[in-house]
C-alpha positions in Angstrom: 25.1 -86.1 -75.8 25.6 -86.4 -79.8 27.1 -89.5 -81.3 29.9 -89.1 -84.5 28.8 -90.4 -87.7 32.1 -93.2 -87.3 30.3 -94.5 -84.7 26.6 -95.3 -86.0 28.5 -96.5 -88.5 30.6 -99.1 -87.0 27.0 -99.5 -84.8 25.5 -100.4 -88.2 28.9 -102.7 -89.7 28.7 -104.7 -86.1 24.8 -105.7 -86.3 25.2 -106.2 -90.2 28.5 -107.5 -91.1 28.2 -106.9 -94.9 26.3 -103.7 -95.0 26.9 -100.9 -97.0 26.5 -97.3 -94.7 26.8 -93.9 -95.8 26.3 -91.7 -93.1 25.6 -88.1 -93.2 25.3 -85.2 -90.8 22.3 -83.4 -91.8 22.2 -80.1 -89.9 26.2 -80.5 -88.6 25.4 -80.9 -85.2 26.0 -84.6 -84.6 22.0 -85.1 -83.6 20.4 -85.3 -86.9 21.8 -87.9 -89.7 20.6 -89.6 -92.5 21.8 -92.9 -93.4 22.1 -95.2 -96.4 22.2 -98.6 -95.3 22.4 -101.7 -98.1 22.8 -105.7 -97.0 21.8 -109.0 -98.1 20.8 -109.4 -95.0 17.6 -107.5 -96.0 16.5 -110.0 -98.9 13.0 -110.5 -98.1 12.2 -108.3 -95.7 9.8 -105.7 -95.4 11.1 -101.8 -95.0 9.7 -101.8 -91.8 11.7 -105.0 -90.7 14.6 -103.7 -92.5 14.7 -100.6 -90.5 13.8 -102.7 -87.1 17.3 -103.9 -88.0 19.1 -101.3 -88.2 17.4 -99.9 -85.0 18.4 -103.4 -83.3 22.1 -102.5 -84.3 22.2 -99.3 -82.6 21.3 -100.9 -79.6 19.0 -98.3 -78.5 20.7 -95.1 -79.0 18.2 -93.5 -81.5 16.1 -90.9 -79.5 19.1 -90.6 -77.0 22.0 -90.0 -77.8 21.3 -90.1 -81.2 18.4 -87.7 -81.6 17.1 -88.1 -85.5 17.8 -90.3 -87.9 16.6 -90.5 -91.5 17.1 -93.9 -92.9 17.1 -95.6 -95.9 17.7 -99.1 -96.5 18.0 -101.9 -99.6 19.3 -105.0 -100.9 22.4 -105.0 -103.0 21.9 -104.4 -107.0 22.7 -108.1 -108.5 
């Protein structure tokens, strides 16, 4: 079962209120996206712990129902 990209992304927005997301649908099949993800919330973190974040926000649905996704996170530019 695929997931829409409006959906990781509000996934993403409700786990990190002031992120930034681009989502993209790599292959257009709804199981392989890549996503941009920017917010403070990452100040200070590792990548690792940054993407653990994002990972915590989808609550479990990468590897299910959302089968790949490429990620890339950051801090916003001051």
């Amino acid at each position: 079962m695929a997931m829409d990209a409006a959906m990781i992304e509000q996934l993403i927005r409700d786990g990190l209120p002031d992120a930034q997301v681009t989502i993209e649908d790599l292959r257009g099949d709804g199981d392989h996206y890549a996503a941009h993800v920017v917010s403070a919330a990452f100040k200070g973190k590792t990548r690792v712990q940054q993407h653990q974040m994002v990972y915590q926000a989808l609550r479990g649905r990468v590897g299910n129902e959302l089968h790949a996704l490429a990620l890339q996170t950051g801090v916003p530019q001051e």
